[in-house]
GUTI-131895 format. One record per residue: x, y, z of N, C-alpha, C, O in turn; chain; residue in one letter; residue number from 0. Coordinates in steps of 0.05 Angstrom, whole numbers. Example, Ala and Ser with C-alpha at 12.3 -4.5 7.8 and 13.67 -1.06 7.14 Angstrom:
BEGIN
<pt <264; -114; 156>; <246; -90; 156>; <264; -66; 156>; <285; -66; 169>; 'A'; 'a'; 0>;
<pt <257; -45; 142>; <273; -21; 143>; <258; 1; 157>; <268; 23; 161>; 'A'; 's'; 1>;
***
This chain:
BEGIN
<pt <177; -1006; 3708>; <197; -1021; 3722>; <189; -1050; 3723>; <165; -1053; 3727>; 'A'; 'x'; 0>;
<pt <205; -1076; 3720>; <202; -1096; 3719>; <218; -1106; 3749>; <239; -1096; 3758>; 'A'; 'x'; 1>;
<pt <205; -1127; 3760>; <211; -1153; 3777>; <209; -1171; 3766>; <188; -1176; 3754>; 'A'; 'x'; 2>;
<pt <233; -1191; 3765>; <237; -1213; 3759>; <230; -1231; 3784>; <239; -1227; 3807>; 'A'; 'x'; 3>;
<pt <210; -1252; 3777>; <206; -1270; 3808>; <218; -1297; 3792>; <216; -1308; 3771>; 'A'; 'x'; 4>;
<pt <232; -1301; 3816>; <247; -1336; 3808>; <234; -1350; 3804>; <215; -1337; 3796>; 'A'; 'x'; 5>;
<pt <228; -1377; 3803>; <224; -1409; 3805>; <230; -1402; 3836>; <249; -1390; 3845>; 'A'; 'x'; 6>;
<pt <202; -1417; 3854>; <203; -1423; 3870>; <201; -1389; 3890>; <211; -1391; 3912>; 'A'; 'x'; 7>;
<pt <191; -1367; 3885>; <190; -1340; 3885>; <167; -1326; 3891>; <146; -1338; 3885>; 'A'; 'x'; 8>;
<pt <166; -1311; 3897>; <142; -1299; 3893>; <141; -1263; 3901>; <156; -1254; 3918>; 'A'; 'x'; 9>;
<pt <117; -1245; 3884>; <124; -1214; 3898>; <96; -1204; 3889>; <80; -1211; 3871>; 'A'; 'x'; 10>;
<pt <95; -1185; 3908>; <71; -1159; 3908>; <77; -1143; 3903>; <97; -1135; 3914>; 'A'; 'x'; 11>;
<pt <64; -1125; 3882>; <72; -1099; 3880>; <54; -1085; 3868>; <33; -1098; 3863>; 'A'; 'x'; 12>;
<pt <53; -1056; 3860>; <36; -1037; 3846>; <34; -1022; 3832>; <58; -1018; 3829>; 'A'; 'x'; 13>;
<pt <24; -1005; 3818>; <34; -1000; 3798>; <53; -974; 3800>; <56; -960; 3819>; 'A'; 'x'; 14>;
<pt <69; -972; 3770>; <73; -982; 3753>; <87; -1007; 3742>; <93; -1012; 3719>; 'A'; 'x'; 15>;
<pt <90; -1022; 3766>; <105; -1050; 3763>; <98; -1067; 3745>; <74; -1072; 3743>; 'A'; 'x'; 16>;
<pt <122; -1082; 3724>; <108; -1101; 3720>; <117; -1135; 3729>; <141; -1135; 3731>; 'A'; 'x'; 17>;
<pt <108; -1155; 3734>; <122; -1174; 3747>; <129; -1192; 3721>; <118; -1189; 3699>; 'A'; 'x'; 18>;
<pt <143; -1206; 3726>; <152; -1220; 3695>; <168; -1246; 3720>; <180; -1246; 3742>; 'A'; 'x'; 19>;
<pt <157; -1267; 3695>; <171; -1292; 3704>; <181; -1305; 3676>; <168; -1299; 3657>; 'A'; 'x'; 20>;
<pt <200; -1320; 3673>; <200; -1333; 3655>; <209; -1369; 3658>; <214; -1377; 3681>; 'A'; 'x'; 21>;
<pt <211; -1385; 3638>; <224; -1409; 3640>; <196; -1436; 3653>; <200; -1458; 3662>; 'A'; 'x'; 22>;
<pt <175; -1424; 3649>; <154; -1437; 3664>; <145; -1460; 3644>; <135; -1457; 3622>; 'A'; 'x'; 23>;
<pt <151; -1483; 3660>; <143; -1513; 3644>; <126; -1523; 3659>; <104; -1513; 3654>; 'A'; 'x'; 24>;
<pt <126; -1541; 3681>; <105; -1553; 3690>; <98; -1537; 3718>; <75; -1539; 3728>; 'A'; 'x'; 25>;
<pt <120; -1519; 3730>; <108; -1497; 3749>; <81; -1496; 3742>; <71; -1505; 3722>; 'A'; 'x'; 26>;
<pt <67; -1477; 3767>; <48; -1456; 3769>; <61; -1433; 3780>; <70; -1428; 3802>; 'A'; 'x'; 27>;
<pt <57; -1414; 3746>; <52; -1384; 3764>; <17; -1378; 3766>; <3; -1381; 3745>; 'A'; 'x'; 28>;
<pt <7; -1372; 3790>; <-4; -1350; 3794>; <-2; -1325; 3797>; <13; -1313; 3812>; 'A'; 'x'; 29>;
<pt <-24; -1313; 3776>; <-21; -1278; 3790>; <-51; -1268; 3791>; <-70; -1274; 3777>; 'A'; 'x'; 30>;
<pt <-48; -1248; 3813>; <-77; -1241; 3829>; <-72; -1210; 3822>; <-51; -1199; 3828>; 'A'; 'x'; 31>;
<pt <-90; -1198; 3812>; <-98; -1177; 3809>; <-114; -1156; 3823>; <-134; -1154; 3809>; 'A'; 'x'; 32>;
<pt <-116; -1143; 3836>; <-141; -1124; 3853>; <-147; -1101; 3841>; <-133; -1082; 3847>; 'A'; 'x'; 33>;
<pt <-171; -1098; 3817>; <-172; -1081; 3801>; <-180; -1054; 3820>; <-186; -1033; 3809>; 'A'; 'x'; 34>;
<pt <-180; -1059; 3847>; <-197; -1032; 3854>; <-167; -1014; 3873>; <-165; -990; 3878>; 'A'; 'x'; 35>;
<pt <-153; -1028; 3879>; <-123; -1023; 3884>; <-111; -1018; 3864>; <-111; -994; 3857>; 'A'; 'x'; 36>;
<pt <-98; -1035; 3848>; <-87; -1041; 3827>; <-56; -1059; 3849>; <-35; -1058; 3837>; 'A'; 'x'; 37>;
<pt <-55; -1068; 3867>; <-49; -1082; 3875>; <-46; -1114; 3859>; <-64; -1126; 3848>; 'A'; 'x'; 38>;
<pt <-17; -1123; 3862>; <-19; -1146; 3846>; <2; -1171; 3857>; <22; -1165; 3870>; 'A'; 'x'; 39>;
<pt <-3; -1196; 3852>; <22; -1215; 3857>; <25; -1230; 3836>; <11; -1230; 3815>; 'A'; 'x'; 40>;
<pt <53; -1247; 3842>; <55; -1265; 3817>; <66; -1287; 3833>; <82; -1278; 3850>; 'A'; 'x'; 41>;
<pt <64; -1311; 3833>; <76; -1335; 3854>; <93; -1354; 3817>; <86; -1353; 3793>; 'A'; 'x'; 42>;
<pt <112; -1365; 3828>; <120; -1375; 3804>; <127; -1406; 3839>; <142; -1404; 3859>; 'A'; 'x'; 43>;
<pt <110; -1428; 3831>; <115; -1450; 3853>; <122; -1469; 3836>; <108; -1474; 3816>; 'A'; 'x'; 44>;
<pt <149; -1487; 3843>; <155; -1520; 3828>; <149; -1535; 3828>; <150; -1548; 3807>; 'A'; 'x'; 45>;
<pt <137; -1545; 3849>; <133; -1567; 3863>; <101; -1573; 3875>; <90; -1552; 3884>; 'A'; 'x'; 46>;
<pt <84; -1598; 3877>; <46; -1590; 3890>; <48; -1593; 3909>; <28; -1584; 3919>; 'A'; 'x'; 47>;
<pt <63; -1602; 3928>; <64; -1616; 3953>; <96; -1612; 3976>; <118; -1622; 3970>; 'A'; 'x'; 48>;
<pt <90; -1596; 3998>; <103; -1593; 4006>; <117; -1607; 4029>; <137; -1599; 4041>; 'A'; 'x'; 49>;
<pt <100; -1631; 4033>; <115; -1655; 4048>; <138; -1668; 4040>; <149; -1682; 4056>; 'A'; 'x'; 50>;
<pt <148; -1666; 4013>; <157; -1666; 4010>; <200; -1664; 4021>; <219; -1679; 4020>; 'A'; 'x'; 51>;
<pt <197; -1635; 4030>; <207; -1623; 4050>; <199; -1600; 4067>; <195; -1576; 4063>; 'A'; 'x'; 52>;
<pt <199; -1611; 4083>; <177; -1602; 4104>; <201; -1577; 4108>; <197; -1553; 4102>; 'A'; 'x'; 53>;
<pt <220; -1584; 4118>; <242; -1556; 4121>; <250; -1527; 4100>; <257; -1504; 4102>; 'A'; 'x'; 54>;
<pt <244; -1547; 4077>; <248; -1524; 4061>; <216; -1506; 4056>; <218; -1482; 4053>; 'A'; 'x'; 55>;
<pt <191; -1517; 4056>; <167; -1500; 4059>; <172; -1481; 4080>; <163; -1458; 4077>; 'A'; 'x'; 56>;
<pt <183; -1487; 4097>; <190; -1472; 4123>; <200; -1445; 4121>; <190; -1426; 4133>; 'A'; 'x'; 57>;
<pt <222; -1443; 4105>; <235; -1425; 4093>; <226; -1410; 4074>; <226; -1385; 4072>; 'A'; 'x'; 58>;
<pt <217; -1428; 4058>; <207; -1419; 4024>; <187; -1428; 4010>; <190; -1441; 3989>; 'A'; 'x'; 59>;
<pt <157; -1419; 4026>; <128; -1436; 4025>; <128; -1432; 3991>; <118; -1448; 3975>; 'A'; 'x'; 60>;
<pt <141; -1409; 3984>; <133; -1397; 3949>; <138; -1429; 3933>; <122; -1437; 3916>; 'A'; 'x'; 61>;
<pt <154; -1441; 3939>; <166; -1467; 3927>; <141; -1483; 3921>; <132; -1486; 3898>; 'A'; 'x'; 62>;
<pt <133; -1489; 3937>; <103; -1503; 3927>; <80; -1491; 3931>; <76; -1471; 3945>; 'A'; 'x'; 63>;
<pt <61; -1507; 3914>; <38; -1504; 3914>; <19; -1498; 3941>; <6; -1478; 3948>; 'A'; 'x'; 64>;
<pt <22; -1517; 3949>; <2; -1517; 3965>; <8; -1496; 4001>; <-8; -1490; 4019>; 'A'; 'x'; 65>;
<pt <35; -1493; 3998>; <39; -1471; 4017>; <42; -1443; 4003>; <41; -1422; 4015>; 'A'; 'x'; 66>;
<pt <47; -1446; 3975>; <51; -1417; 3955>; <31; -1405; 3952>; <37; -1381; 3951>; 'A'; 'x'; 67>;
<pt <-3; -1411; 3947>; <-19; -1407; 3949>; <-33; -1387; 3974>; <-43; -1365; 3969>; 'A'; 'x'; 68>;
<pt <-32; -1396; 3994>; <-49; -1387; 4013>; <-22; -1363; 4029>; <-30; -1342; 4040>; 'A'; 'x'; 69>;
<pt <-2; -1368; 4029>; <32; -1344; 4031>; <16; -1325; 4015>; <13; -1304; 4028>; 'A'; 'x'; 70>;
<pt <2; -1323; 3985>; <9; -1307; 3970>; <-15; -1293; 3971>; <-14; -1269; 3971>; 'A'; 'x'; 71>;
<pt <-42; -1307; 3973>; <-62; -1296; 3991>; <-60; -1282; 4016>; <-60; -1257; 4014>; 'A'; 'x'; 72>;
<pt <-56; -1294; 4042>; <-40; -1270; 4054>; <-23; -1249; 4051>; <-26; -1225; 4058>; 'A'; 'x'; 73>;
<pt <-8; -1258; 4043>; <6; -1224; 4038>; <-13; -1208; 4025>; <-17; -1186; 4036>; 'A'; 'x'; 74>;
<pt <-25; -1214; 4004>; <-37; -1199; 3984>; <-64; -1184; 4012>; <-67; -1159; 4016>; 'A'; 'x'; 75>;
<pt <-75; -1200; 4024>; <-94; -1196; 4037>; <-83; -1170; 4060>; <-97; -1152; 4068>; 'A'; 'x'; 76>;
<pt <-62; -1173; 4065>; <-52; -1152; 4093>; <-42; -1126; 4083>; <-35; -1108; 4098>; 'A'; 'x'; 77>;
<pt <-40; -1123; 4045>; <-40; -1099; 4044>; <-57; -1081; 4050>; <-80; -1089; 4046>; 'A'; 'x'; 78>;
<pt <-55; -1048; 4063>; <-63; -1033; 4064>; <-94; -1024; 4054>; <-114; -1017; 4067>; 'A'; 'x'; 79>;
<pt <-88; -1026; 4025>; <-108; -1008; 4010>; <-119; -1035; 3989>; <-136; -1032; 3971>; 'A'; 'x'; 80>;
<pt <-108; -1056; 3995>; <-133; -1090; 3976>; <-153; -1090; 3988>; <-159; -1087; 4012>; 'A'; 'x'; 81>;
<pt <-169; -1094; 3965>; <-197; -1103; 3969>; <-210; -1121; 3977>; <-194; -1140; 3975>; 'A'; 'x'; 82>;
<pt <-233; -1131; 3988>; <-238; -1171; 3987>; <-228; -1180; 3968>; <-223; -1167; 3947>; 'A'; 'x'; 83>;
<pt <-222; -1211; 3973>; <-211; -1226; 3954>; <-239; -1228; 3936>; <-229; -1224; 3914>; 'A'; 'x'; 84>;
<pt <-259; -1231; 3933>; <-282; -1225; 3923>; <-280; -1209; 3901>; <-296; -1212; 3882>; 'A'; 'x'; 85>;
<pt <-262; -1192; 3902>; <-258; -1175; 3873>; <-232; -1182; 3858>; <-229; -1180; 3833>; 'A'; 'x'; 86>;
<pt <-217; -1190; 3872>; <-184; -1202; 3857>; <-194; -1222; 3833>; <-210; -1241; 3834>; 'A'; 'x'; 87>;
<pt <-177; -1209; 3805>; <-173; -1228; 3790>; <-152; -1247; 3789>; <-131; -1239; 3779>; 'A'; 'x'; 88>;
<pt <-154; -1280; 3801>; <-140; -1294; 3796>; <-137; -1320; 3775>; <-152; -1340; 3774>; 'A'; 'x'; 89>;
<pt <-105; -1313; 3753>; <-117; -1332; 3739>; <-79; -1351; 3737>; <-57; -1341; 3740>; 'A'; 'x'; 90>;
<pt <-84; -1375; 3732>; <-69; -1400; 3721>; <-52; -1396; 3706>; <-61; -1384; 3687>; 'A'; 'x'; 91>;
<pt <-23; -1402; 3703>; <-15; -1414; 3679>; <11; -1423; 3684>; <27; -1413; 3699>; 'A'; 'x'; 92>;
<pt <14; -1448; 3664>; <36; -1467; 3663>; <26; -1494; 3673>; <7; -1506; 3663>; 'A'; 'x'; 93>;
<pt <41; -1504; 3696>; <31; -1529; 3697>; <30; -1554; 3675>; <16; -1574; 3680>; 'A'; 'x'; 94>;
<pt <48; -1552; 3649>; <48; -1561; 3632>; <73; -1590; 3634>; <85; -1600; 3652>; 'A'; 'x'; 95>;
<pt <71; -1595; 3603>; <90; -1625; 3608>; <109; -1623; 3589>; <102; -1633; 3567>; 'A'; 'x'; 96>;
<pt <131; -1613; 3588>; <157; -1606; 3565>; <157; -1630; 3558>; <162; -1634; 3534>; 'A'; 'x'; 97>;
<pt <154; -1649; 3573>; <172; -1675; 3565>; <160; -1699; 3539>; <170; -1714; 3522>; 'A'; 'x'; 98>;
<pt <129; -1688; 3550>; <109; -1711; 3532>; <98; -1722; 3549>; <91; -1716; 3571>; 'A'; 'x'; 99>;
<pt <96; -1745; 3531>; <94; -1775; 3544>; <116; -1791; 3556>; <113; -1814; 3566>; 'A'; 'x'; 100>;
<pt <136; -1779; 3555>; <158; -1792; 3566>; <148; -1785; 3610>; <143; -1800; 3628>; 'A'; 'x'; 101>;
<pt <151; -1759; 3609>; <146; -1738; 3633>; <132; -1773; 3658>; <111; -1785; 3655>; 'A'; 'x'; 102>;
<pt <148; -1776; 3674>; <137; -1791; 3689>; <122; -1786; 3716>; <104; -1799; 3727>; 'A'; 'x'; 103>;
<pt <133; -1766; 3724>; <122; -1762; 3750>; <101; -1742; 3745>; <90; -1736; 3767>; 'A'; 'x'; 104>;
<pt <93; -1729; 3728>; <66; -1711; 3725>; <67; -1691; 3738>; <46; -1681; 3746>; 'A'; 'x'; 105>;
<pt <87; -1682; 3743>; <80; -1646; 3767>; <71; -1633; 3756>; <62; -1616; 3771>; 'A'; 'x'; 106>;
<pt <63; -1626; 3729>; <53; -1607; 3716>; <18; -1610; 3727>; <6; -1591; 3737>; 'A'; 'x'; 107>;
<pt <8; -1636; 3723>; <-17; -1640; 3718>; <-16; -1642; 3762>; <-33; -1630; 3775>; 'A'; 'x'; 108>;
<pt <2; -1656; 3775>; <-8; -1650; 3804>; <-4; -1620; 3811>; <-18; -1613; 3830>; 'A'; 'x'; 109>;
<pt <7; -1603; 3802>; <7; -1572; 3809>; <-19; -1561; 3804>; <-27; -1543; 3819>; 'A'; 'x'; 110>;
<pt <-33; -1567; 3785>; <-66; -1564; 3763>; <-80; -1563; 3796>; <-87; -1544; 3810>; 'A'; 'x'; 111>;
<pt <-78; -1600; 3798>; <-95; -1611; 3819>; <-98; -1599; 3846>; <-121; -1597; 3856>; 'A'; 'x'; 112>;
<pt <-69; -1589; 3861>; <-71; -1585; 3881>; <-78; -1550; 3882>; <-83; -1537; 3902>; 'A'; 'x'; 113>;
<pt <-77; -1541; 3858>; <-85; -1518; 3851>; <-110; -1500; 3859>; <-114; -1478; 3869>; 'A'; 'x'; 114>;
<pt <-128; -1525; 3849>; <-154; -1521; 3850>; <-162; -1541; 3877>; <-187; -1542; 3878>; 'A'; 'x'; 115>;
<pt <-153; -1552; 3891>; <-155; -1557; 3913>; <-158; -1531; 3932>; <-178; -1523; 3944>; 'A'; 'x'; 116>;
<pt <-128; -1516; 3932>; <-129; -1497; 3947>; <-148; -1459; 3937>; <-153; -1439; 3950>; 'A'; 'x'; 117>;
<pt <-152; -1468; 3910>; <-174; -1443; 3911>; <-196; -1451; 3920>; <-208; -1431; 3927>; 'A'; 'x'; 118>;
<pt <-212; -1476; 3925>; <-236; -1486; 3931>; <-221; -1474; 3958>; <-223; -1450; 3955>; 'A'; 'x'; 119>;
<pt <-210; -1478; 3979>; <-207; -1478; 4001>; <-212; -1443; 4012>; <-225; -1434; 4031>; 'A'; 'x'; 120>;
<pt <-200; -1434; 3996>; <-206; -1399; 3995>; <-218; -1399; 3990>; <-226; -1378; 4000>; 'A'; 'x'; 121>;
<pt <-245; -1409; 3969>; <-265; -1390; 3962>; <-261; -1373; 3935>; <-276; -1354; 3929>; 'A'; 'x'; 122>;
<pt <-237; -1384; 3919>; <-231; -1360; 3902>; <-239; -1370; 3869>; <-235; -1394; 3866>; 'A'; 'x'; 123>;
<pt <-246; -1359; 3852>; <-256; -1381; 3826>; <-232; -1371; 3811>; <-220; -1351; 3818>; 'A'; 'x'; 124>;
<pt <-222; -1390; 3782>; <-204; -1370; 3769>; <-216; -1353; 3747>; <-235; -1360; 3732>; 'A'; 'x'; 125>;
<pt <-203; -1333; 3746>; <-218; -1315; 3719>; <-210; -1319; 3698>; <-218; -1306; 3679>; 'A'; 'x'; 126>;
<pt <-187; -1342; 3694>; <-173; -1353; 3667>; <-156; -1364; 3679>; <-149; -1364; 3703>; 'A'; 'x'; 127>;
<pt <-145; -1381; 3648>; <-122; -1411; 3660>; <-111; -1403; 3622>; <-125; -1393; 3604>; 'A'; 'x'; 128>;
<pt <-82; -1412; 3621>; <-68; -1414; 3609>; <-54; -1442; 3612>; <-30; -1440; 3610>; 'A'; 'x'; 129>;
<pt <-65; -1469; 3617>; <-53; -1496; 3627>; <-45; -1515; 3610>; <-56; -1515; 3588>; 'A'; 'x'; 130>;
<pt <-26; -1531; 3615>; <-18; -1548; 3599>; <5; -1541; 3575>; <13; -1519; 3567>; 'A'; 'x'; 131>;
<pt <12; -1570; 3566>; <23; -1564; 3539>; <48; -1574; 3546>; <56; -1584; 3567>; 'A'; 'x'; 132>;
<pt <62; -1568; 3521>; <95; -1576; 3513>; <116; -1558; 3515>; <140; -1560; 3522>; 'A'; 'x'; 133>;
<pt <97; -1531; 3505>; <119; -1509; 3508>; <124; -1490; 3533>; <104; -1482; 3545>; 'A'; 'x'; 134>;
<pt <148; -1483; 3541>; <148; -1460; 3557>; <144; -1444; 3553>; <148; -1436; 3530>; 'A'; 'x'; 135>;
<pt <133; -1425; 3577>; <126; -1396; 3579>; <135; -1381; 3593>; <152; -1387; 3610>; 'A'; 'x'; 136>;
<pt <121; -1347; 3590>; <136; -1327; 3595>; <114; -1314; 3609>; <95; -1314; 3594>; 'A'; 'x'; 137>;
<pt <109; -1304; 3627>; <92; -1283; 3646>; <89; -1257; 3644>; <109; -1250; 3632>; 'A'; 'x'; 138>;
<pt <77; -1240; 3648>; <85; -1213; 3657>; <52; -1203; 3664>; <33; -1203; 3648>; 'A'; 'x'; 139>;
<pt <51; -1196; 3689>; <30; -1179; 3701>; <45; -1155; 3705>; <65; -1148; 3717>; 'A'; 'x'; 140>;
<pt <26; -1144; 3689>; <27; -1112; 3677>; <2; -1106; 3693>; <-21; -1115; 3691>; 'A'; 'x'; 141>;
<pt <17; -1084; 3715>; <2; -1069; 3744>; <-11; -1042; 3743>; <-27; -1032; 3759>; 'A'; 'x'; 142>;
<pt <2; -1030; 3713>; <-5; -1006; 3703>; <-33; -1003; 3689>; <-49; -984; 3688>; 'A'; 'x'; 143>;
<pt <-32; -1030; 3679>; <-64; -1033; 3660>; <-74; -1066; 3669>; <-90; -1076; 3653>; 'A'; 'x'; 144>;
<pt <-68; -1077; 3684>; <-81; -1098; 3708>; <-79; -1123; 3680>; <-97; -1136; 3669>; 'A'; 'x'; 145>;
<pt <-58; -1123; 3676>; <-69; -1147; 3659>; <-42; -1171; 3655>; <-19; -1164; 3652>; 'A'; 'x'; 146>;
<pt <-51; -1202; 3655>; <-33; -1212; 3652>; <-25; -1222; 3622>; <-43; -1226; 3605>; 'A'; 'x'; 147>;
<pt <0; -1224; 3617>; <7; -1231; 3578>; <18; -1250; 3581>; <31; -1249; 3602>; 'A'; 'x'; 148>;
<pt <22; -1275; 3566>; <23; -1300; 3568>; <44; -1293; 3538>; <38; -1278; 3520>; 'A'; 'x'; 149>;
<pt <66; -1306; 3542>; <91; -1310; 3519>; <92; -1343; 3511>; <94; -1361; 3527>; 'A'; 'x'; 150>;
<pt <92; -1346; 3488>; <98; -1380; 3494>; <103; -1374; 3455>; <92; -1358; 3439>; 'A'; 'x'; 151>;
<pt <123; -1394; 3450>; <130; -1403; 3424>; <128; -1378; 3402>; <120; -1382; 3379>; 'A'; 'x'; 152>;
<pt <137; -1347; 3413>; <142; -1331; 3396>; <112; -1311; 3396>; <109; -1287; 3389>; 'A'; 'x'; 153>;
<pt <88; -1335; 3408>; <71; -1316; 3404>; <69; -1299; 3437>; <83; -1302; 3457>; 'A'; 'x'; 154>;
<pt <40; -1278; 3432>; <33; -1264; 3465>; <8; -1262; 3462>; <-3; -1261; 3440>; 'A'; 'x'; 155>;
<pt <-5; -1259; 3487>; <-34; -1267; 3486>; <-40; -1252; 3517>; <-26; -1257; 3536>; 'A'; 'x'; 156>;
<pt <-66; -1233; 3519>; <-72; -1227; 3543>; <-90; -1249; 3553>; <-110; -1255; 3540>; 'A'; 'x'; 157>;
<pt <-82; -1261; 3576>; <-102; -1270; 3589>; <-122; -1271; 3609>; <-138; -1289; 3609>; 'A'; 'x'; 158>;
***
């Protein structure tokens, strides 16, 4: 069974789920894995900075980064049967720049930044990154066999 998580979204689930995002340019999806659960998330965030609007984090921390992150850690953390975060595989991807050199405001490369801001803050290292680039991508954490597949320009790649 598949979940689709939006832009700006985010979900937990287990297996046999698999989570699938698509349309990812300069977003960050994260997805966290708990190989000893098989417990899993996928955060798909737009935006690094949620001062931005402070009202809408309020509602919908998934939107950015830096409240999408530690939302998605908690939840993940208050399931039942998860492990320490100590065993979760979490890894990167997107954050990229469709635009080029043209791309002025850089959200791709501040989503990177504030990224690794907030795993330093948890404690959490990544176990892979899929970052950058021109082209969009496609997600899917696959909960059945713990693994995330990276779609981009026709090709697929586990990462």
């Amino acid at each position: 069974m598949k979940s689709v998580v939006s832009i700006g979204d985010m979900r937990i689930a287990c297996s046999p789920e698999q989570l699938v995002t698509d349309a990812l340019g300069s977003c960050l999806c994260l997805t966290v894995y708990d190989p000893i659960s098989g417990i899993g998330g996928l955060l798909h965030a737009m935006l690094p900075l949620s001062k931005v609007n402070l009202k809408k984090a309020e509602t919908n921390p998934f939107m950015f980064v830096d409240t999408g992150i530690p939302a998605l850690f908690e939840q993940m953390a208050g399931h039942e049967n998860v492990s320490s975060k100590g065993n979760w595989l979490v890894k990167a991807i997107g954050c990229g720049n469709l635009m080029g050199r043209k791309e002025v405001f850089k959200i791709g490369e501040r989503n990177y930044r504030v990224l690794h801001e907030k795993l330093s803050n948890e404690g959490i290292r990544l176990k892979s990154e899929d970052i950058g680039g021109t082209l969009s991508r496609k997600v899917c954490l696959d909960l059945t066999i713990g693994q995330t597949i990276v779609c981009s320009n026709g090709t697929e790649k586990v990462l």
